[in-house]
PyMOL commands that place a pseudoatom at each C-alpha (Angstrom):
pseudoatom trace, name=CA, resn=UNK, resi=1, chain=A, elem=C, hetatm=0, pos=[0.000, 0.000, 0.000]
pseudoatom trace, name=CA, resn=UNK, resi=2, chain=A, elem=C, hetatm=0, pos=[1.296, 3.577, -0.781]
pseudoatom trace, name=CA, resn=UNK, resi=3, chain=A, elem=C, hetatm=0, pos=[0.175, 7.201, -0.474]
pseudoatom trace, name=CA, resn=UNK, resi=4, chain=A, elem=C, hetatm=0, pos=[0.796, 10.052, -2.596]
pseudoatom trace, name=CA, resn=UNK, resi=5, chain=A, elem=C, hetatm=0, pos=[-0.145, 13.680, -2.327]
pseudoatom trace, name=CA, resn=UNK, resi=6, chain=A, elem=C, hetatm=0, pos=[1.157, 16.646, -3.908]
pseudoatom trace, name=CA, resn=UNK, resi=7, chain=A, elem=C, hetatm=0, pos=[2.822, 19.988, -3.456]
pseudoatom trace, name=CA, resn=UNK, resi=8, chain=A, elem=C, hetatm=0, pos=[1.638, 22.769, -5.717]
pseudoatom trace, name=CA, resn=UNK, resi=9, chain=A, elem=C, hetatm=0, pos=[2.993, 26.556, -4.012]
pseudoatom trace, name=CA, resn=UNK, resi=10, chain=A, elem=C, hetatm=0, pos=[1.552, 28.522, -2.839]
pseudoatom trace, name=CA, resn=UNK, resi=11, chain=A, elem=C, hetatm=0, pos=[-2.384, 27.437, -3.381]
pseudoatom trace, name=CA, resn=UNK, resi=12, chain=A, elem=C, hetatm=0, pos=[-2.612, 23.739, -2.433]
pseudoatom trace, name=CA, resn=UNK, resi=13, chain=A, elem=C, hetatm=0, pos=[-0.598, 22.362, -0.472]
pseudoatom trace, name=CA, resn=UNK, resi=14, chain=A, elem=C, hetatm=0, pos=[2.832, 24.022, 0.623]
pseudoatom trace, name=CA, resn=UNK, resi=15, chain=A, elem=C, hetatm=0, pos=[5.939, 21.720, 1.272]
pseudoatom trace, name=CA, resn=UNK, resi=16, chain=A, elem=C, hetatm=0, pos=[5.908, 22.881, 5.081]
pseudoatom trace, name=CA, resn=UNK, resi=17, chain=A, elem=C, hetatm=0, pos=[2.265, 21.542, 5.040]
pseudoatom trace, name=CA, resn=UNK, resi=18, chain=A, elem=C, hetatm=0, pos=[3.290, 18.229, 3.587]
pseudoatom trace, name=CA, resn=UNK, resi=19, chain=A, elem=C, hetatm=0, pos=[6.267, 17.860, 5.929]
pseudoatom trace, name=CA, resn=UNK, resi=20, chain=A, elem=C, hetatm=0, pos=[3.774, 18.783, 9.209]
pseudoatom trace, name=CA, resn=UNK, resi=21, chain=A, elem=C, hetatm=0, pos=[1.781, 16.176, 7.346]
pseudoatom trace, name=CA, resn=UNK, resi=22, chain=A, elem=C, hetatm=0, pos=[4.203, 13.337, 7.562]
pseudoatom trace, name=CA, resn=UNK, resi=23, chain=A, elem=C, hetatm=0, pos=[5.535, 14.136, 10.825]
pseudoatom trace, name=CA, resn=UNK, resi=24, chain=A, elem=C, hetatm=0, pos=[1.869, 14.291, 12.518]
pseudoatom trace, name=CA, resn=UNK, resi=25, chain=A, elem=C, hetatm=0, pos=[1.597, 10.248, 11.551]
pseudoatom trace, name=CA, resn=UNK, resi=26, chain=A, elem=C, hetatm=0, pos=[2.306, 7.675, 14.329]
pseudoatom trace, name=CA, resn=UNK, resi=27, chain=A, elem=C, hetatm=0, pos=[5.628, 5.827, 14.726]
pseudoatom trace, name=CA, resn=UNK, resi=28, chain=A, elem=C, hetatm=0, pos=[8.264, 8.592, 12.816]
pseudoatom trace, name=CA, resn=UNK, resi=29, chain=A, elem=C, hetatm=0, pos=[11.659, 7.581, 14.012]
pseudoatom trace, name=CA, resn=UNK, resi=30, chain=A, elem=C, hetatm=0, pos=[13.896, 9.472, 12.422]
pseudoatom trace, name=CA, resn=UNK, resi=31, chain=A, elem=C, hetatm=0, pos=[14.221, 12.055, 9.642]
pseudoatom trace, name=CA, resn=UNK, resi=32, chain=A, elem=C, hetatm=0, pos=[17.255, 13.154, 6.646]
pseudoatom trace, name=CA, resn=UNK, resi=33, chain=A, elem=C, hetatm=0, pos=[17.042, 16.510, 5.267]
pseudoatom trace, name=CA, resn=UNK, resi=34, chain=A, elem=C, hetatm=0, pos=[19.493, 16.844, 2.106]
pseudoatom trace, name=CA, resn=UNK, resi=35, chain=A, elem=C, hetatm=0, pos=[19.020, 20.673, 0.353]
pseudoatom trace, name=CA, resn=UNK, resi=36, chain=A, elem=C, hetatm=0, pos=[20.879, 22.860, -1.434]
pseudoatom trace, name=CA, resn=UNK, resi=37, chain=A, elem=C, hetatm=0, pos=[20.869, 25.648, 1.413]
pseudoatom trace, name=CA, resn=UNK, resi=38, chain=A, elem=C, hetatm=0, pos=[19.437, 26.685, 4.205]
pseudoatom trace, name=CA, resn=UNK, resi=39, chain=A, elem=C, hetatm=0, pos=[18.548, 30.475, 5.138]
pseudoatom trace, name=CA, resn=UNK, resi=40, chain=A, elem=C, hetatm=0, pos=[17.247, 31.773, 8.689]
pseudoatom trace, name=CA, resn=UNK, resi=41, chain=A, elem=C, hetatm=0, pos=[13.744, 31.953, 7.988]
pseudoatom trace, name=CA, resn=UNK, resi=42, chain=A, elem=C, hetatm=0, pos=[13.311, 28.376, 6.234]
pseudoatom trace, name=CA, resn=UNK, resi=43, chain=A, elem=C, hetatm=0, pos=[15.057, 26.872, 9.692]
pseudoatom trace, name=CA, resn=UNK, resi=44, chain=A, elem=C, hetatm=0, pos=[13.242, 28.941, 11.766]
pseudoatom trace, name=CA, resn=UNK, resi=45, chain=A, elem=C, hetatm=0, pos=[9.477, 27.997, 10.554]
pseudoatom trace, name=CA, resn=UNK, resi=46, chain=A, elem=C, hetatm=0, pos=[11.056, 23.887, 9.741]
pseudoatom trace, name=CA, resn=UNK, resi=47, chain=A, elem=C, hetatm=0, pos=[12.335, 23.695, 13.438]
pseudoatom trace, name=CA, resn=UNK, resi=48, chain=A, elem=C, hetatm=0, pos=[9.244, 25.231, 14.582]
pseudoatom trace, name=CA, resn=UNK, resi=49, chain=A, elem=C, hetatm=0, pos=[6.897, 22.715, 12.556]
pseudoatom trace, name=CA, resn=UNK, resi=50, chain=A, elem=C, hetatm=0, pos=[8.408, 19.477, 13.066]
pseudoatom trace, name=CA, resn=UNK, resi=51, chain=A, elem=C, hetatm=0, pos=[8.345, 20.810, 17.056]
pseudoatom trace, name=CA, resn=UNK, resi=52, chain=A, elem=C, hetatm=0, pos=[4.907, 21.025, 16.760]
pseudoatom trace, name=CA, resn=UNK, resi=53, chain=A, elem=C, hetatm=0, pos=[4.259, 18.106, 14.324]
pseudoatom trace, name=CA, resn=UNK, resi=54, chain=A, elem=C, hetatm=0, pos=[5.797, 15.962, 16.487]
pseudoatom trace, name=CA, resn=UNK, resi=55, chain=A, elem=C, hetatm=0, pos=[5.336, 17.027, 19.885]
pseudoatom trace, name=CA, resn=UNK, resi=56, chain=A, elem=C, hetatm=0, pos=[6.726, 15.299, 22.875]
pseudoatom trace, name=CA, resn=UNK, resi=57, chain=A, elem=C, hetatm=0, pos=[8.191, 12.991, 20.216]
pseudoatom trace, name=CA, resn=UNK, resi=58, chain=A, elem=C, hetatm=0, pos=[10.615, 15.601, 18.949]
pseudoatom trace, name=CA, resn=UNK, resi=59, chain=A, elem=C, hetatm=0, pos=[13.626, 15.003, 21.429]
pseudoatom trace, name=CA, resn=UNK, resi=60, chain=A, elem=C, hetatm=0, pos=[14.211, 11.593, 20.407]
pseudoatom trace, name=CA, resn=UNK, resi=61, chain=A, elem=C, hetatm=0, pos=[13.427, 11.696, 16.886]
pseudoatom trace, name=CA, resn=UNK, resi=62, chain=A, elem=C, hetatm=0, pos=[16.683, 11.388, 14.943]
pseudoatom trace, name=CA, resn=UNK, resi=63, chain=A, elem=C, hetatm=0, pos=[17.305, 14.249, 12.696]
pseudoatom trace, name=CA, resn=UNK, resi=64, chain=A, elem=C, hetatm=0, pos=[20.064, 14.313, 10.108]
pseudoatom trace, name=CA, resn=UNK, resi=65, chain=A, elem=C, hetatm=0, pos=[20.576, 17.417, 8.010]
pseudoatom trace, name=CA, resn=UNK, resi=66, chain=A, elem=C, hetatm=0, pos=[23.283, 17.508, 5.444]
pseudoatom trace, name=CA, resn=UNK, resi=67, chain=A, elem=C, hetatm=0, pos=[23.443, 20.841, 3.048]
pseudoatom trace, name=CA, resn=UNK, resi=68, chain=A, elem=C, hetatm=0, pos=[26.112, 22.681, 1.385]
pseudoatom trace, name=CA, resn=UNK, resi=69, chain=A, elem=C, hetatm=0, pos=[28.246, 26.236, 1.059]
pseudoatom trace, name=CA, resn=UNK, resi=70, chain=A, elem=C, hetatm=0, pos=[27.791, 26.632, -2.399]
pseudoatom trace, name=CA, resn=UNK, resi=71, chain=A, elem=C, hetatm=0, pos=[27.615, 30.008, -3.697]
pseudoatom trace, name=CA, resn=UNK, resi=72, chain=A, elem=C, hetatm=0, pos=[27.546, 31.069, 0.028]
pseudoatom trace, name=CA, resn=UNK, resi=73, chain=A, elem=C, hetatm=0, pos=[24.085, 30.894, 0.354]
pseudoatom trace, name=CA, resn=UNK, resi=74, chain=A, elem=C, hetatm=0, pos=[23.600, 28.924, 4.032]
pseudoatom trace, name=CA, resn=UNK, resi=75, chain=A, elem=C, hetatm=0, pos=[23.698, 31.339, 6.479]
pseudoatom trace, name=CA, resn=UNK, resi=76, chain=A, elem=C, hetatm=0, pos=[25.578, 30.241, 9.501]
pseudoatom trace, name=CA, resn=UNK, resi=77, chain=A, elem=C, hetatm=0, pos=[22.992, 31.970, 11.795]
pseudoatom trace, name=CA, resn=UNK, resi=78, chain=A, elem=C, hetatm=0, pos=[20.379, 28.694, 9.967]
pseudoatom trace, name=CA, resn=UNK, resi=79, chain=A, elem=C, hetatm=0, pos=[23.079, 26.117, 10.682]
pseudoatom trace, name=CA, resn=UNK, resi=80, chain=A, elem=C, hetatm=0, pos=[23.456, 27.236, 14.244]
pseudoatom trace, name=CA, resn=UNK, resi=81, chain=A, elem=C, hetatm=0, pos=[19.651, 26.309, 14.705]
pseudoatom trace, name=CA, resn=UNK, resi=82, chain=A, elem=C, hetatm=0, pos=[19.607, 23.273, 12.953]
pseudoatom trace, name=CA, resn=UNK, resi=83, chain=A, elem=C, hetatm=0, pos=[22.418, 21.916, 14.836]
pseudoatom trace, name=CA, resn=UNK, resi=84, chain=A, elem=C, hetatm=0, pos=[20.685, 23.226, 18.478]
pseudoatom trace, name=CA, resn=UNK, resi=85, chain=A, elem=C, hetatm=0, pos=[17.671, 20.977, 17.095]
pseudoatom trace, name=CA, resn=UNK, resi=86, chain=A, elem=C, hetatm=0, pos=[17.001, 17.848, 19.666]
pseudoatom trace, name=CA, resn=UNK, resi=87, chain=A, elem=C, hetatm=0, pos=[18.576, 15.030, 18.702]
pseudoatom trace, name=CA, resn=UNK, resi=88, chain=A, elem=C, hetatm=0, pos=[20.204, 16.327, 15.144]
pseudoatom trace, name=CA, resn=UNK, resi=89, chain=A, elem=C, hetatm=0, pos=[23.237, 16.101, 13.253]
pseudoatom trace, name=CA, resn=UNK, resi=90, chain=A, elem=C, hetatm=0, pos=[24.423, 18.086, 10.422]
pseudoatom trace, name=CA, resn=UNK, resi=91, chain=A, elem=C, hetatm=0, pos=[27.155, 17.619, 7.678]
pseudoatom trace, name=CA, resn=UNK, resi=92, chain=A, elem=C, hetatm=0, pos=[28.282, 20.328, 5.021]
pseudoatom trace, name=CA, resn=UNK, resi=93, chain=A, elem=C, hetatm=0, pos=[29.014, 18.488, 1.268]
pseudoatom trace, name=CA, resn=UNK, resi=94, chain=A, elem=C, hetatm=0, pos=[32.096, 19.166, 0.326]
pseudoatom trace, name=CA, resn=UNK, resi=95, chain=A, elem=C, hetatm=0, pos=[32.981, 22.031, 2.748]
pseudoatom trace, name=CA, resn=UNK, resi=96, chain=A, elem=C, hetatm=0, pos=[36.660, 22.143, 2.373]
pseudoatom trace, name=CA, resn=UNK, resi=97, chain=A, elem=C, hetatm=0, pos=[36.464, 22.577, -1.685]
pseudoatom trace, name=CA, resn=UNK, resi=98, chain=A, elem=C, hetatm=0, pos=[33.789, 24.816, -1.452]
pseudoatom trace, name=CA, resn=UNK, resi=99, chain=A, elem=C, hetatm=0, pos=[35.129, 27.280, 1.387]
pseudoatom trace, name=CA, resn=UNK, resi=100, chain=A, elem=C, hetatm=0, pos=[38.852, 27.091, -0.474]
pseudoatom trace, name=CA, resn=UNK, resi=101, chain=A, elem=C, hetatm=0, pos=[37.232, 28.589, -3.437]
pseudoatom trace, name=CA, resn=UNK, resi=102, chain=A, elem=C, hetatm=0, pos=[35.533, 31.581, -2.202]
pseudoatom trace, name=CA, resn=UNK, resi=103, chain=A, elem=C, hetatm=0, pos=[31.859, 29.359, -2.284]
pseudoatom trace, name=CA, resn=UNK, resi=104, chain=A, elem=C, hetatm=0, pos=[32.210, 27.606, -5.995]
pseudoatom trace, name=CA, resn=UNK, resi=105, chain=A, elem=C, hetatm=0, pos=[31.712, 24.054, -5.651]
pseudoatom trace, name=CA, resn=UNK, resi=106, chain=A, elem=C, hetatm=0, pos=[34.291, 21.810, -7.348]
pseudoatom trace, name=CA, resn=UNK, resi=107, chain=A, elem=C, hetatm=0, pos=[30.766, 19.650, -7.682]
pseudoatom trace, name=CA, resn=UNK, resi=108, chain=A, elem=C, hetatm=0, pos=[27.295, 21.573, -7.121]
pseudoatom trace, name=CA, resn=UNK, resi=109, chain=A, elem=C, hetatm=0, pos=[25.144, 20.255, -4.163]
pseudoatom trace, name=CA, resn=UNK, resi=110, chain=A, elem=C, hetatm=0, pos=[21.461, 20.356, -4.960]
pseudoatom trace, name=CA, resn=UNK, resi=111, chain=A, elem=C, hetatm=0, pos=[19.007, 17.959, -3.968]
pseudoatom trace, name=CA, resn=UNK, resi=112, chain=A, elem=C, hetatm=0, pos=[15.570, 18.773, -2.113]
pseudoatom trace, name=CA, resn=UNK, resi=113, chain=A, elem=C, hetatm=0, pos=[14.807, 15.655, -0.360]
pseudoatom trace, name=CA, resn=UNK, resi=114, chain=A, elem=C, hetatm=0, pos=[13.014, 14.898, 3.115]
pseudoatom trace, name=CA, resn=UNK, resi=115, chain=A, elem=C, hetatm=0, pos=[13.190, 11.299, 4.372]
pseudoatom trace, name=CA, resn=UNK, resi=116, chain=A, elem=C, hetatm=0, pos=[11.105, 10.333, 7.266]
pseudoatom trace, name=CA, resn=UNK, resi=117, chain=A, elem=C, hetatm=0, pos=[11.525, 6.724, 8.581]
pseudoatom trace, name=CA, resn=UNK, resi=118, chain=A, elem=C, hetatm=0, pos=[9.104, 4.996, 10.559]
pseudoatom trace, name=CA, resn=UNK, resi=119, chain=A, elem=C, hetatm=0, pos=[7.131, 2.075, 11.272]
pseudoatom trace, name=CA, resn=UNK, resi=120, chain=A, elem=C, hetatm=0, pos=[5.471, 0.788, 9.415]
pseudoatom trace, name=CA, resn=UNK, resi=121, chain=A, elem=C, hetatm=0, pos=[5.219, 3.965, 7.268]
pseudoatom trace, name=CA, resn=UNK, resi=122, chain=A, elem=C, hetatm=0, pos=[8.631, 5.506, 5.323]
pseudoatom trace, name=CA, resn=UNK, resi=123, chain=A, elem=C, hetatm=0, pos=[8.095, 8.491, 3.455]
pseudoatom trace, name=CA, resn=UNK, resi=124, chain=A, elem=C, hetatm=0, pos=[10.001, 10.638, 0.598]
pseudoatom trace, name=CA, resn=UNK, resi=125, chain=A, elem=C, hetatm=0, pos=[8.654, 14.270, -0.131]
pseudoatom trace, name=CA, resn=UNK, resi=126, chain=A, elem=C, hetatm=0, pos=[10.963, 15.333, -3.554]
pseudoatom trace, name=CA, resn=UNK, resi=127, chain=A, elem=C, hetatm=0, pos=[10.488, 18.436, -4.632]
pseudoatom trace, name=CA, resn=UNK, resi=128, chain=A, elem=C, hetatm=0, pos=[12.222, 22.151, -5.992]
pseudoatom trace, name=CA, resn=UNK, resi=129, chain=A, elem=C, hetatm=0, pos=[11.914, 23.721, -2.462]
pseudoatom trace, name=CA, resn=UNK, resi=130, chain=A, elem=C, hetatm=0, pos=[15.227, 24.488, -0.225]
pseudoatom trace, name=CA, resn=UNK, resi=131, chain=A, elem=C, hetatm=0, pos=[14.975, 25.080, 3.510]
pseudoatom trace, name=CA, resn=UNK, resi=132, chain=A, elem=C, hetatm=0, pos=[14.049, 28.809, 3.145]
pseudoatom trace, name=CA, resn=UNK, resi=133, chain=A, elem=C, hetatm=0, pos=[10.751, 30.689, 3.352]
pseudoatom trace, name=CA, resn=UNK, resi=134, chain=A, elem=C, hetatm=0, pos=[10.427, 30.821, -0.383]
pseudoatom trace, name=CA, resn=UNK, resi=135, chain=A, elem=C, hetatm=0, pos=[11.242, 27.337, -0.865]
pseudoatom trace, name=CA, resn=UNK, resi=136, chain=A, elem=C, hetatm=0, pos=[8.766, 26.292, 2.417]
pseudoatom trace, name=CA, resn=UNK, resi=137, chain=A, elem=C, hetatm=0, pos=[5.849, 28.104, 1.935]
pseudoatom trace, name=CA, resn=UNK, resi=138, chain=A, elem=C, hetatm=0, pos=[6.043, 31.262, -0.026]
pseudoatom trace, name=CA, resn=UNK, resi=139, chain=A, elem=C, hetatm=0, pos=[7.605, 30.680, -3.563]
pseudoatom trace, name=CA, resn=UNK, resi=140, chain=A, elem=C, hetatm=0, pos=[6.010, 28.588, -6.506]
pseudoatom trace, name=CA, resn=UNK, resi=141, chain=A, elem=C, hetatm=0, pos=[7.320, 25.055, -5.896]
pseudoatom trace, name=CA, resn=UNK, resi=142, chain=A, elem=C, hetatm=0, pos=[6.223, 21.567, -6.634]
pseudoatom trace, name=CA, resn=UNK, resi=143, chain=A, elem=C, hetatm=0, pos=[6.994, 18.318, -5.036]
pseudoatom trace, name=CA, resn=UNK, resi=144, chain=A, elem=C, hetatm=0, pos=[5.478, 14.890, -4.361]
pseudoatom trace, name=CA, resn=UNK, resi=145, chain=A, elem=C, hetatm=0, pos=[5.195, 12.786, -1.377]
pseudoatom trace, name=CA, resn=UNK, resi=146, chain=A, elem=C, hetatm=0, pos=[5.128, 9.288, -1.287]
pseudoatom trace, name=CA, resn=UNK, resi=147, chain=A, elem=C, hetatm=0, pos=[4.269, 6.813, 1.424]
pseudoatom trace, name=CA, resn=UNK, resi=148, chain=A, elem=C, hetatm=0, pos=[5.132, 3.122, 1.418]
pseudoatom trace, name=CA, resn=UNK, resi=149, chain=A, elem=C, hetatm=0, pos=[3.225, 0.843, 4.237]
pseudoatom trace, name=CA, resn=UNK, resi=150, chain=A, elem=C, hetatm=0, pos=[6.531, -1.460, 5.067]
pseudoatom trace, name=CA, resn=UNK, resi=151, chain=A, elem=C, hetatm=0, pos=[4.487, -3.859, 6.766]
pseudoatom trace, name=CA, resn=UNK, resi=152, chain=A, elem=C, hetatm=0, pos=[2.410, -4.644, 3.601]
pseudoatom trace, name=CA, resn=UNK, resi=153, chain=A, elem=C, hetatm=0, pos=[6.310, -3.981, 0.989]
pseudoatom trace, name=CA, resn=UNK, resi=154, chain=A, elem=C, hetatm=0, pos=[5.933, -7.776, 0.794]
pseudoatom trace, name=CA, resn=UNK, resi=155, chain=A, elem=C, hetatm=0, pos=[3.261, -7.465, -1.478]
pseudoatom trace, name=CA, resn=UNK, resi=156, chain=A, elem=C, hetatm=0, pos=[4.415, -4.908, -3.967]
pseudoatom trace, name=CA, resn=UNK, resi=157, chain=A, elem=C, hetatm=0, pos=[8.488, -5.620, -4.296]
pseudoatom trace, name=CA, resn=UNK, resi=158, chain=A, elem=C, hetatm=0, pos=[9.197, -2.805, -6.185]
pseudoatom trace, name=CA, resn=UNK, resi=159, chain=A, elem=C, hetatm=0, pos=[7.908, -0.058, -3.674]
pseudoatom trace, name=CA, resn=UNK, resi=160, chain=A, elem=C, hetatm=0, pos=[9.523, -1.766, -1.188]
pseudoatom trace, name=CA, resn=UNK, resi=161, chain=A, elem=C, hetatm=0, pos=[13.283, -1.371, -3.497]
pseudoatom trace, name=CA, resn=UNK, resi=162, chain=A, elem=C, hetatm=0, pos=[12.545, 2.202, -3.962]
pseudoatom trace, name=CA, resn=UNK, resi=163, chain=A, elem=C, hetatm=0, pos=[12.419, 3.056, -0.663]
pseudoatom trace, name=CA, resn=UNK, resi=164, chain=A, elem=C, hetatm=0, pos=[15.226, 0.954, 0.287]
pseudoatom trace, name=CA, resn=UNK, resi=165, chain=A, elem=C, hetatm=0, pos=[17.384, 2.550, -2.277]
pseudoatom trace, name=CA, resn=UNK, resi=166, chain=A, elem=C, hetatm=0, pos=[16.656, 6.164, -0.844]
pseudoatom trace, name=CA, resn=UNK, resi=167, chain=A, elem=C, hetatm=0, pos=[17.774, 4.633, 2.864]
pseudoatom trace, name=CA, resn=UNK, resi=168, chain=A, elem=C, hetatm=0, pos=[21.026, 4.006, 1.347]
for i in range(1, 168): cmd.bond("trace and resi %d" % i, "trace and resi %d" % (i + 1))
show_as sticks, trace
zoom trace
């Protein structure tokens, strides 16, 4: 079994929506955060939503965060909030390269992907939003979430492999 929904910004659905979405069904265990950058504002209203999405839950929730310098666009005032986030790690891509060459990335680092493992539920939410207010809530965006029941994988294979692949 598998759910989908979608993220169309700013009238449907917004991807901080989505995210309070996931994070508001039982049994999340952890969560990986991979974007392109991260500004004040988008970690500000993220840290504040999965607080309240998950509650009393939120402390020992693991939360990894990796993001990048690229183009100097995370502010360090963002990644001093992520990493005072319960239960969080964070990782740079390719920091040394990057910061050596005044913010050009030898490689560019620019995924949008949310990852929220739980049981029985996993979840992926893909989409062209960063961790800013544009790319949360304000800006035109798109994305898709997708839900695969892990309990029930046995049943369709291939959901099951997709998933796994995104846990590697």
């Amino acid at each position: 079994m598998s759910r989908v929904a979608a993220i169309a910004q700013p009238s449907i659905q917004t991807t901080l929506d989505a995210i309070g979405d996931v994070l508001r069904a039982p049994g999340i265990e952890s969560i990986d955060i991979a974007v392109a950058y991260i500004t004040a504002g988008g970690a500000h209203d993220l840290i504040g939503r999965i607080s309240d999405s998950l509650g009393a839950r939120n402390d020992e929730v693991k939360k990894r965060w990796i993001t990048s310098f690229d183009y100097c666009r995370t502010q360090p005032i963002a990644l001093e909030a992520i990493r005072a986030v319960p239960n969080s790690t964070v990782r740079i891509y390719d920091a040394a390269t990057c910061l050596a060459h005044r913010g050009v990335p030898a490689v560019p680092f620019h995924p949008k992907a949310f990852l929220f493992y739980g049981k029985p539920w996993d979840y992926a939410l893909a989409g062209s939003g960063n961790v800013s207010r544009s790319g949360l809530s304000k800006g035109v965006e798109a994305g898709l979430v997708i839900g695969v029941d892990r309990s029930r994988a046995h049943l369709n294979p291939t959901a099951a492999t997709s998933i796994d692949s995104l846990q590697a």
